[in-house]
C-alpha positions in Angstrom: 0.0 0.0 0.0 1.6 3.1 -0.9 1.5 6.3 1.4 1.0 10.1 1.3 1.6 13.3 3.5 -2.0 15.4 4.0 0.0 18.6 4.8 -0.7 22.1 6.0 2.2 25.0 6.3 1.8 28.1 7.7 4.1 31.3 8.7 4.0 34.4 10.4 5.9 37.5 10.9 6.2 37.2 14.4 6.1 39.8 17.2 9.3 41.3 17.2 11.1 44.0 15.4 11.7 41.7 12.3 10.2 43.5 9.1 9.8 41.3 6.7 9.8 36.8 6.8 13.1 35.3 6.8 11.6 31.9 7.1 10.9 29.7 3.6 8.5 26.4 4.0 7.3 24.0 1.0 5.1 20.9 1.4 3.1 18.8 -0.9 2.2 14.9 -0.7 5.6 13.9 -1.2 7.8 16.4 0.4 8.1 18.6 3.3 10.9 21.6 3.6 11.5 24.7 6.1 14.3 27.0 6.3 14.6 29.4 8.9 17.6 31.9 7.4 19.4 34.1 9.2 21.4 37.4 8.3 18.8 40.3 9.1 20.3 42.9 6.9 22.6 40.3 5.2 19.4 38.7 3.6 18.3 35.7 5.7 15.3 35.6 3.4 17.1 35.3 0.3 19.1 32.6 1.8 15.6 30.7 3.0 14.4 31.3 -0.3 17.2 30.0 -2.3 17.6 26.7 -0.5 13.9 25.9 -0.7 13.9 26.5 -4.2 16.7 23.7 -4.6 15.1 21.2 -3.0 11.3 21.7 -4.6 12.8 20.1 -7.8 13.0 17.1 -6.3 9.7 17.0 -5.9 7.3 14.8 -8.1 10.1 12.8 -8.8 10.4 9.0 -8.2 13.4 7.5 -6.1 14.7 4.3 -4.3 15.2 4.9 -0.7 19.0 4.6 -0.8 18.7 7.0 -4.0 16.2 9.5 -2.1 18.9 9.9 0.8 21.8 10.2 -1.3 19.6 13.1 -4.3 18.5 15.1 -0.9 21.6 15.2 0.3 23.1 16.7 -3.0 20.4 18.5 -3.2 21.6 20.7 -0.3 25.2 21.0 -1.0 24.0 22.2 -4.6 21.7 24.8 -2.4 24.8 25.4 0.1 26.9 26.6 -3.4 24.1 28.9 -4.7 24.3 30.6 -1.8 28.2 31.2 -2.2 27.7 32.2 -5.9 25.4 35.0 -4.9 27.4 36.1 -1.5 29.9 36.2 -4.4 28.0 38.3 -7.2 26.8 40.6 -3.9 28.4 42.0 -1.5 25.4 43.1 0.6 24.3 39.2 1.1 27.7 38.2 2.6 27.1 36.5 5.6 23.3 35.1 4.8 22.5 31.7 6.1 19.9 29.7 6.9 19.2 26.5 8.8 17.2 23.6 7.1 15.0 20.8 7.8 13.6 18.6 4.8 11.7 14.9 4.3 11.3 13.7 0.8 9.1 10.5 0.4 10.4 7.2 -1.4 7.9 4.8 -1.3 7.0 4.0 2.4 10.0 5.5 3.8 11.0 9.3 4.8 14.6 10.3 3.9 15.3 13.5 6.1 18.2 16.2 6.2 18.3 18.4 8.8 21.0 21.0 9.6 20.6 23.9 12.3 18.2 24.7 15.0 14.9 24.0 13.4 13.3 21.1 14.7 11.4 18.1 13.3 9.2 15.8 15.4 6.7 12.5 15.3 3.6 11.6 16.8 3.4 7.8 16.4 1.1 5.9 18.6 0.2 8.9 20.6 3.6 9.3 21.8 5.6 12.5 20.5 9.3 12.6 20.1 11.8 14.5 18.7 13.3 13.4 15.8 16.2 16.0 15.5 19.2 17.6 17.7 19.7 21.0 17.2 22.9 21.7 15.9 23.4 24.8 18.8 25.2 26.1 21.9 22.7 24.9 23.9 22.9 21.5 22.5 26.3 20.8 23.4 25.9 22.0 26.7 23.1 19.0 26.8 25.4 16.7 25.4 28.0 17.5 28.2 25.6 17.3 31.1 26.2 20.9 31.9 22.6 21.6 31.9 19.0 20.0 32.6 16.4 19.4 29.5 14.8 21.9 31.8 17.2 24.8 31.9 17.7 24.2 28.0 14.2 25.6 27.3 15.2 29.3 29.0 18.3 29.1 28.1 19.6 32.9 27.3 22.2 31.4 24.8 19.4 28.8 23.1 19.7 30.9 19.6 23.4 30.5 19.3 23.3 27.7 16.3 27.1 26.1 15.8 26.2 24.5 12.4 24.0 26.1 9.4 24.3 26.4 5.6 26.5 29.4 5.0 28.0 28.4 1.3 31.4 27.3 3.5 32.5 23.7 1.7 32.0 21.7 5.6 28.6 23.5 5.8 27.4 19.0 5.8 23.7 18.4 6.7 22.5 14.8 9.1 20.9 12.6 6.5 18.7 9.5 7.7 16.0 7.2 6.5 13.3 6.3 8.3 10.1 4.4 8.1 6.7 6.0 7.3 3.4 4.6 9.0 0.0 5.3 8.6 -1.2 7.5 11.3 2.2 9.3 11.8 2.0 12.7 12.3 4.8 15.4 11.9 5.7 18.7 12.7 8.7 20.8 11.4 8.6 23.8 12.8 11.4 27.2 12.9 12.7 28.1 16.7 10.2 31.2 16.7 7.8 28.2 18.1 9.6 26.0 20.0 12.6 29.1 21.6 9.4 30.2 22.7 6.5 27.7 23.6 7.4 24.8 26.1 7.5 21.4 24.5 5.1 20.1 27.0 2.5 22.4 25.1 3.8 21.9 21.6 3.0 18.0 22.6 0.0 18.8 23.6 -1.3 20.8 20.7 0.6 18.2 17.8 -1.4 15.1 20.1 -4.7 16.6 19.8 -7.3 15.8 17.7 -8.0 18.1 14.0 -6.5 18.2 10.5 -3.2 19.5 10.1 -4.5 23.1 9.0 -6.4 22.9 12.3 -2.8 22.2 13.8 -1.0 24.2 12.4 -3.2 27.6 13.2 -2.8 26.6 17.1 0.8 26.3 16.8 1.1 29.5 15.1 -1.5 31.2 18.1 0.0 30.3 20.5 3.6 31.4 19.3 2.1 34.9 19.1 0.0 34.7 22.2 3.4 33.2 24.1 5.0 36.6 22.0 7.3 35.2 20.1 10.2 37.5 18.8 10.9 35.8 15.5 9.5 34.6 12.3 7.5 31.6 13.2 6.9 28.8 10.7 5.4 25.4 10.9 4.5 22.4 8.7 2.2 19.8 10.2 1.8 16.0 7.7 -0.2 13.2 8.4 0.9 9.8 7.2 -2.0 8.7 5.0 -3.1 6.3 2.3 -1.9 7.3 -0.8 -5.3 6.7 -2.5 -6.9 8.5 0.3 -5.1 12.3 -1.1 -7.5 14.9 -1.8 -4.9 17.9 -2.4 -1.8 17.1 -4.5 -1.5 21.5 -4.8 1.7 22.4 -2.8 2.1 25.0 -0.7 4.5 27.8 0.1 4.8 29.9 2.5 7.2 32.8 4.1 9.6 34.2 2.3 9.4 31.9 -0.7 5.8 33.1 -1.1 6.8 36.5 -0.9 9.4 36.6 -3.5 6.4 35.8 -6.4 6.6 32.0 -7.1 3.8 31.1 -9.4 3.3 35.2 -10.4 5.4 35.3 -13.8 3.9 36.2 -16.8 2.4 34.5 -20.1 3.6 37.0 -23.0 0.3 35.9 -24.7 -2.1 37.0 -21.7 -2.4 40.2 -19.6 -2.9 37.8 -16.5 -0.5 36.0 -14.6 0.7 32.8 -15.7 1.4 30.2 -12.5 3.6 27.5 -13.3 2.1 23.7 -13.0 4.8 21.6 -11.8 7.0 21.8 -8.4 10.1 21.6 -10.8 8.5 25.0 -12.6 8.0 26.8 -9.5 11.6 25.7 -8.3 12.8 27.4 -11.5 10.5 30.2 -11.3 11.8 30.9 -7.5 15.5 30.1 -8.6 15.4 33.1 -11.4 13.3 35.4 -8.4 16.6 34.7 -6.1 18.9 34.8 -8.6 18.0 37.4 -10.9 20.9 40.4 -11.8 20.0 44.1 -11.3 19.0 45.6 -14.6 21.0 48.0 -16.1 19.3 51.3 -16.4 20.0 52.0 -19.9 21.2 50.3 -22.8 24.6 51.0 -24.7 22.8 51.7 -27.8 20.7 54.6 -26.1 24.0 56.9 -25.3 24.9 59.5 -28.0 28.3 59.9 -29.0 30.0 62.0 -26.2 27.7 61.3 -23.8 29.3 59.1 -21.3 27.1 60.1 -18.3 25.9 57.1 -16.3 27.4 55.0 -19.2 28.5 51.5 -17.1 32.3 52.1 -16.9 34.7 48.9 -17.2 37.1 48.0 -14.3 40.0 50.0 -15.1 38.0 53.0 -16.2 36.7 53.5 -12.6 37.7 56.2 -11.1 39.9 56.0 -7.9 37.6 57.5 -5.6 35.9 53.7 -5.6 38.8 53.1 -2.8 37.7 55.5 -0.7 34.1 54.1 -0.3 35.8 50.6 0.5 37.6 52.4 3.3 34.3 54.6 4.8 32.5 51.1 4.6 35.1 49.7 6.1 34.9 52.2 8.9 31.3 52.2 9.1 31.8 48.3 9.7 34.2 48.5 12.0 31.6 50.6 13.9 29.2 48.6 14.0 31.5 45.4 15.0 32.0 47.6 18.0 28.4 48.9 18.8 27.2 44.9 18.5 30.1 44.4 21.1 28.9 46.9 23.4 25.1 45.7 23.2 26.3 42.1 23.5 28.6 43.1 26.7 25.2 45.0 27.9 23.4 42.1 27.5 25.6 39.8 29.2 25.6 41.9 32.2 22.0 41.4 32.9 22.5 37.8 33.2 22.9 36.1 36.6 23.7 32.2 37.9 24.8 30.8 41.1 28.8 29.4 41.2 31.4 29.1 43.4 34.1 32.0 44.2 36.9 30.8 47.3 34.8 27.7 47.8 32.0 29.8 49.0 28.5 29.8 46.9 28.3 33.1 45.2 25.6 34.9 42.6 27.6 36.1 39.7 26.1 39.1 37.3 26.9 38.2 33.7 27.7 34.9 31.8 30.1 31.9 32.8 32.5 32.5 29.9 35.4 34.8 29.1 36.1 36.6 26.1 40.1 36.4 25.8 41.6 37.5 28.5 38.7 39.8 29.7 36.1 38.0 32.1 32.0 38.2 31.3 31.0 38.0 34.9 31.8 39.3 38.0 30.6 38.3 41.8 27.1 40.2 42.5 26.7 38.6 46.1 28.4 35.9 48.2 27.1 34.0 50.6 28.6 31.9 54.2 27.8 28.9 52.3 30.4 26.5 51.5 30.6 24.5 48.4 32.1 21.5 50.4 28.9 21.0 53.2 26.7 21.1 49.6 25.3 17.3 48.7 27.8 16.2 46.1 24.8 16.1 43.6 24.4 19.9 44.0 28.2 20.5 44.8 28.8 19.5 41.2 26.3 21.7 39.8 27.8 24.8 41.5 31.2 24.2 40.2 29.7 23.8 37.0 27.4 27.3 37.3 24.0 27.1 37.7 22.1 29.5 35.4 18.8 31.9 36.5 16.3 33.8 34.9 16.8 36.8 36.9 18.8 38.1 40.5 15.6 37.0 42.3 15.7 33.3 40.9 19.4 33.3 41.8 18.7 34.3 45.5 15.8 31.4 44.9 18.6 29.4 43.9 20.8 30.0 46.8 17.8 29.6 49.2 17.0 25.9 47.9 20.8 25.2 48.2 21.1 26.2 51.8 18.0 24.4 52.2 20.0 20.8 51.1 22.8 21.9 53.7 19.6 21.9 56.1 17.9 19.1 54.9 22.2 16.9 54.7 21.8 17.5 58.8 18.5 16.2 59.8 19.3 13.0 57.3 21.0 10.8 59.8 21.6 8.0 57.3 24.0 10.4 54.7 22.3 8.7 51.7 22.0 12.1 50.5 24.3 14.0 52.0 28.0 12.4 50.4 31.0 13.9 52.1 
């Protein structure tokens, strides 16, 4: 019996001072994409858009499992390129990037890339699981056992993403295959849901009963209702049976919507002309993304002697093109230093609970140094000494313990003195080791 997704995407600008989508999202019966790009100024949405645009050729397509896995994964790396060839050909898109999450059907089975901090996730048998790591700060700090699942959610460094595409040759996506079943449900989703809506809700929500449209206009409620600062994008597919489809239109949303796929003209008609086939639209996006700046006016149109605004060849330029490489080169340094002085203000309304002189101490700032200069400094110390702490909690000092604010560090400290408290009414030192 062969299968099919019943899909529903939808995006939203989000809450903060974003002005305009940098997330891209395509899904249809037999293939799911979101990008999430990144960039602001540096055109995140082009990046979003260019990668999604790759990938939608595959679509309507027929492939062995083994060959689906292997024609995804080049079909990022081609993506990954285009990005370098327009950072290239522009200089104000240098430093675009985008993260990517992306199922293409083969048969019964799923084959899934996945690179960055969007997530994907499966409801199977009522249960729902997460079905990608993020490739992020955060994460790694999971991976080491430096924080809880639990402090990971309000983590202040949760956007900080270590892995993306960028157009850099070890920009390398996680490829994997894995079985469809009927009843499967999935989400994909950009972190302007899931940075700000717990997971316990997000279960709840993607568990529930209702089509995916249904789904997918909760998830995006409650990202605005939890006030999300960022684009917010999500694609919800149930597994079906394939004779069971009653859409095979695809959709796209975000920034690939925005940047007029299916909106070129017919010569022969005065109204739009929307191409039919996933592979048209992919083309149709690719040229949207991709398409030079036209030149004013033609050679032919210039009168002899008239070389005013005539495009001037490279060695006819005159030398004063220098000088605006050096102001922009000053105005970027500037700014290098005014997003060092915001970050440094930022840092210095963080707080978590460590150790200073083996006494437990609230530190103002974040546990990391920058060089030789140090990002915290001690805020408040305390009579309490890290050795009489439960070597559970003893180990969680040394290792800092984050807080929301200075009142949950004092909370912090509190519950800590309350272990010292509760170590000398437990006569048996099961909890208390020395």
């Amino acid at each position: 019996m062969s299968i099919a997704l019943r899909f529903a995407a939808r995006s939203n600008l989000g809450l903060g001072s974003k002005t305009r989508n940098e997330d891209s999202a395509y899904a249809s019966p037999d293939m799911l994409v979101l990008a999430d790009g990144m960039g602001g100024h540096a055109a995140g949405d082009t990046a979003s858009s260019t990668v999604v645009a790759e990938l939608m050729a595959l679509d309507g397509e027929s492939w062995g499992a083994d060959e689906a896995a292997n024609q995804l994964r080049a079909a990022v790396l081609r993506a990954n390129d285009r990005l370098r060839e327009q950072m290239d050909a522009d200089v104000e898109t240098e430093g675009m990037g985008t993260t990517l999450i992306a199922f293409l059907r083969s048969g019964n089975n799923l084959a899934m890339a996945n690179i960055g901090d969007s997530r994907a996730y499966l409801v199977r048998d009522g249960v729902f699981s997460q079905l990608t790591k993020d490739h992020s700060f955060v994460q790694a700090l999971l991976d080491e056992g430096r924080i809880t699942p639990e402090e990971a959610e309000h983590h202040p460094q949760r956007s900080m993403v270590t892995r993306v595409l960028t157009g850099r040759e070890d920009d390398q996506p996680d490829i994997s295959l894995r079985e469809a079943r009927l009843g499967d449900r999935y989400l994909i989703c950009s972190d302007g849901l899931s940075d700000y809506v717990a997971h316990s809700t997000i279960e709840g929500i993607v568990t529930s009963q209702g089509t995916p449209g249904d789904i997918a206009d909760r998830l995006i409620e409650i990202a605005i209702k939890a006030s999300t600062r960022d684009n917010v994008t999500v694609v919800v597919a149930d597994v079906i049976d394939g004779n069971e489809r009653t859409s095979t239109t695809p959709q796209i949303v975000g920034a690939a919507a925005d940047r007029a796929i299916g909106r070129e003209f017919d010569d022969t008609q005065e109204q739009p002309q929307a191409p039919r086939s996933p592979a048209e639209k992919a083309a149709a996006l690719q040229r949207e993304t991709s398409a030079p700046t036209p030149v004013e006016q033609p050679y032919d149109d210039y009168e002899d002697g008239d070389t005013q605004g005539m495009p001037q060849l490279a060695e006819e330029k005159p030398a004063r093109g220098k000088w605006r490489w050096f102001a922009l080169g000053i105005v970027l340094v500037a700014m290098l230093v005014a997003a060092g002085l915001l970050a440094y203000n930022w840092t210095q309304n963080q707080y978590f609970v460590g150790q200073k002189s083996g006494k437990v101490a609230i530190f103002k700032g974040v546990p990391q140094d920058l060089g030789p200069i140090s990002l915290s400094s001690v805020d408040q110390s305390t009579d309490i000494n890290v050795a009489d702490l439960p070597s559970f909690y003893r180990d969680k000092v040394n290792d800092t313990m984050t807080a929301k604010s200075k009142s949950d560090a004092t909370r912090v400290v509190a519950d800590l003195r309350a272990q010292i408290e509760r170590c000398k009414l437990d006569t048996t030192g099961s909890n208390c080791a020395s």
